[in-house]
N, C-alpha and C positions, 0 to 999 in steps of 0.2 A: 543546234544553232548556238553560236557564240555569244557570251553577254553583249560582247561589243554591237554585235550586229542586231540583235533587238532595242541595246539602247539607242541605235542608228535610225534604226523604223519607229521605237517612239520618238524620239528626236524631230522626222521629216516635217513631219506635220506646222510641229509648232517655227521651225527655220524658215517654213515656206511663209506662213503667216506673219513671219518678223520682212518675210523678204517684200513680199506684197505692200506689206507698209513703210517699205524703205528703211526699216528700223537695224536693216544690214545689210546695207546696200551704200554708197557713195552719195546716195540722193539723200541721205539723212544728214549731213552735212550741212552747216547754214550757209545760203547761197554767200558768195563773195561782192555781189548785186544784187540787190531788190528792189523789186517792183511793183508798184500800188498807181490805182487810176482810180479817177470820178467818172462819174455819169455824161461829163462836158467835155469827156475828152483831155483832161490835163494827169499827166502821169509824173510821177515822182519817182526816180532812180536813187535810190541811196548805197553809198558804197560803204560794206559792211563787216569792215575788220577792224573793229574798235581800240581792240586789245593791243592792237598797229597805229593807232590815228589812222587808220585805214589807205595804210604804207602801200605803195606799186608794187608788189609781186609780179609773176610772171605770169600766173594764171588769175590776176585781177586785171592785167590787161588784156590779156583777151578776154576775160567774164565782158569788161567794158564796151570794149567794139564788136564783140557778138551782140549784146544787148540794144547800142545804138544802132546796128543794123537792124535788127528785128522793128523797132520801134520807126525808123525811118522808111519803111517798107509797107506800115499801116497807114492806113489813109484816114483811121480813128483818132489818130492823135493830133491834140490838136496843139498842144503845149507841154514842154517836159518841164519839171527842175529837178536840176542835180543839189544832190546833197550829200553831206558825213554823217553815219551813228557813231553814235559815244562823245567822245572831248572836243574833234576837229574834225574838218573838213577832207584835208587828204594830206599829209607829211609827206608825201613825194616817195622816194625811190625804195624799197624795201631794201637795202644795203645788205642785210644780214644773207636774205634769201636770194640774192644773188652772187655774192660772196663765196654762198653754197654751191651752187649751181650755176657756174660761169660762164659754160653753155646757152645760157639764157640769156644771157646781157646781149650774146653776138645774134639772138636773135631776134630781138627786138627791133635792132636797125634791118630786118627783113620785112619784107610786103607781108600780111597777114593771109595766116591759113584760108580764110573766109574770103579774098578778096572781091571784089565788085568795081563795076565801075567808075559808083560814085568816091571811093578811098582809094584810086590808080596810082596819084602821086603820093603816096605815104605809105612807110614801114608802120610797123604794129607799137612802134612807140609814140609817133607823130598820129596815127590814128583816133587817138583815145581823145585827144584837143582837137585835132583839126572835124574829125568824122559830123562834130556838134554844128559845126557851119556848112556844111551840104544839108543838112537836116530841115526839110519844107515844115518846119513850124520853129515858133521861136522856142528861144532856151533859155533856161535861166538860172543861174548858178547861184545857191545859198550857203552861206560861208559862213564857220566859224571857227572858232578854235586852229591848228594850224593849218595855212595852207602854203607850200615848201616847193620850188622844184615844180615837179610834175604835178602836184596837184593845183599847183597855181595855173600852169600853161591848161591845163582839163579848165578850169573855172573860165581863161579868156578864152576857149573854145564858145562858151555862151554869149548870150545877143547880150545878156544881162547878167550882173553881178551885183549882188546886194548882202553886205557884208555886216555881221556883228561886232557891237565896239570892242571885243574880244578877238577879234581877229587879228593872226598876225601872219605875215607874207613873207617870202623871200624869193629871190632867182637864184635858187641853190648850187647850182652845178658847177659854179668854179669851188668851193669848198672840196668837190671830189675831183677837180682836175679837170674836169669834163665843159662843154658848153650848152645853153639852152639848146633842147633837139629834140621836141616833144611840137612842132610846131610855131617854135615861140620865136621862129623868123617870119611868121607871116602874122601872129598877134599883136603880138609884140608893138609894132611899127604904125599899128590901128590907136594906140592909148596914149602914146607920152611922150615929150621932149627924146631927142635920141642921148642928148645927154644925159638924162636923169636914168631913160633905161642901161648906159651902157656903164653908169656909178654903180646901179643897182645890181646888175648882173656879172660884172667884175669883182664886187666885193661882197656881194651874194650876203650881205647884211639883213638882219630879220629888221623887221617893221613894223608898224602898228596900223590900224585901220583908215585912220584919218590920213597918215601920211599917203597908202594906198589908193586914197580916194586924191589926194594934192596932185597923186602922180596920176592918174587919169586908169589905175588899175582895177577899181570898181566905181559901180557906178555909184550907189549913195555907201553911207552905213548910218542902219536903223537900229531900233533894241533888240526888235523883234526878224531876224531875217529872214524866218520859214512862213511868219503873216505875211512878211512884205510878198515874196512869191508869192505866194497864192493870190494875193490880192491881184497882181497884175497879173497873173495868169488867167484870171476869170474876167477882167478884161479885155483879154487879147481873145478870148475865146468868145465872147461877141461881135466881135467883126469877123468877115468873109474870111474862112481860111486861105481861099486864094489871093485875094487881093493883100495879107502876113505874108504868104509864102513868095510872092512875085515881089513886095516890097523889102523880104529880107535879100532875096539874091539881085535884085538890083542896088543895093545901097552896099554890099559886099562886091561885086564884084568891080563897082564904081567909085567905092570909095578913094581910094590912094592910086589906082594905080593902070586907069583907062584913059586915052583922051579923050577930049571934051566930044567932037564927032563921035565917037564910037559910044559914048555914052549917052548920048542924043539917040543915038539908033536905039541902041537896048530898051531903053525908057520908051519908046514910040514900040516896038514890038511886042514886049509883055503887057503894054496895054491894051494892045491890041485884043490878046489873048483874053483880057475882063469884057472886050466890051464886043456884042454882049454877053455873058453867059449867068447859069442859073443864079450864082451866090452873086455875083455883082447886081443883079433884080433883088435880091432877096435885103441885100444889103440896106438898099435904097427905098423898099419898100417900106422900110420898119421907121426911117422917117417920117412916113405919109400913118403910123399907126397899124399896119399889116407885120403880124406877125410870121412870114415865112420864114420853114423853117432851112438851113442850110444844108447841101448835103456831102458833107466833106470835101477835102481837096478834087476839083474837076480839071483844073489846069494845070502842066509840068512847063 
């Protein structure tokens, strides 16, 4: 027998045991997303390419809306926030790595591999913002360091934005030629004078937090913007997840752009749907002192 082939047979053993532990395998890889939950149902997504400011590659947008599918598909979740490891939040477009791979840019404005019918009207770049507002529990987006481009349009995907005084923002995409196309004609339109949006996005100018918050692009800015989530994630998670979920898609889908009629019906329908059912009793009990407990989303 050849040396080769015995050092092959001693070899097997220990490769199978690297492989088993992923230790050579592609799963040893640190995810491009992570995910961490409580006990109450509030999950934290953090996107995790530091080394990038956790730059849009091509396979962090889809890590992204595979992930928001999975999570909007549990009926345990009852709160997410998004966030950035390392310096910021998300710098937007990985430039380099599509530069690379050019093929990817044209596929981005395509429908996603995964598709569904809640992300029908959206390519796999508009999905990664928009996916966060179909989503039956609220979101909430914690901001530091930069957030650029896509990863600002990802942040006004959320019900909530609560940003560090180190935060700085931009509507990047005329810098490369390009225009907001990650969603940020349906967010966009929700937060700010059209004038201030269409300065901001024409001259794709960086900014500061305070000014962010003047333009109606986050909602506060605190010291702390991962307490501030969690604070209000714990209590959103005391109230009935349905009567969250029917209050977030009534107040979206009413906000700008229903007539008054039709938004009369809507509102008189999904209430219909609370009243009555279990979490809307459980709700109302805890008034009286009775502690029932809920049992996740009952109503769509």
């Amino acid at each position: 027998m050849h040396a080769a082939s015995l050092t092959r047979r001693a070899l097997k053993p220990s490769i199978t045991r690297l492989a088993s532990r992923g230790l050579a395998s592609e799963s040893s890889k640190p995810k491009l997303v992570e995910v961490s939950s409580t006990p109450s149902g509030i999950y934290t997504v953090t996107l995790n390419n530091p080394k990038k400011h956790n730059a849009l590659s091509f396979d962090m947008f889809r890590s992204i809306s595979k992930t928001a599918q999975r999570l909007r598909a549990d009926s345990s979740v009852r709160c997410v926030i998004i966030n950035g490891e390392g310096r910021s939040f998300c710098s937007g477009l990985d430039v380099p790595s599509m530069v690379k791979n050019p093929s990817n840019g044209s596929k981005l404005l395509e429908r996603p591999a995964e598709a569904d019918p809640g992300t029908e009207i959206t390519n796999l770049a508009q999905d990664v913002g928009y996916i966060w507002r179909t989503c039956p529990f609220p979101v909430i987006a914690a901001i530091h360091g930069k957030c650029y481009g896509g990863g600002l349009q990802i942040a006004l995907g959320a019900d909530f934005r609560y940003a560090a005084p180190d935060s700085e923002f931009s509507i990047m995409e005329a810098k490369w030629g390009i225009i907001p196309d990650m969603s940020g004609s349906v967010t966009l339109r929700e937060v700010g004078r059209l004038d201030w949006i269409k300065e901001l996005a024409m001259t794709a100018r960086i900014f500061g937090a305070e000014e962010a918050h003047k333009f109606g692009l986050v909602s506060r800015v605190v010291d702390d913007h991962m307490a501030e989530a969690n604070t209000i994630a714990e209590e959103l998670v005391k109230r009935s997840p349905d009567a969250v979920a029917l209050t977030k898609q009534l107040l979206n889908e009413t906000w700008n752009n229903m007539s008054e009629k039709d938004a009369l019906v809507l509102e008189t329908d999904l209430q219909k749907k609370l009243l009555p059912s279990w979490n809307q009793i459980a709700a109302s009990a805890k008034n009286f002192g009775m502690d029932l407990p809920y049992k996740g989303r009952t109503v769509s």
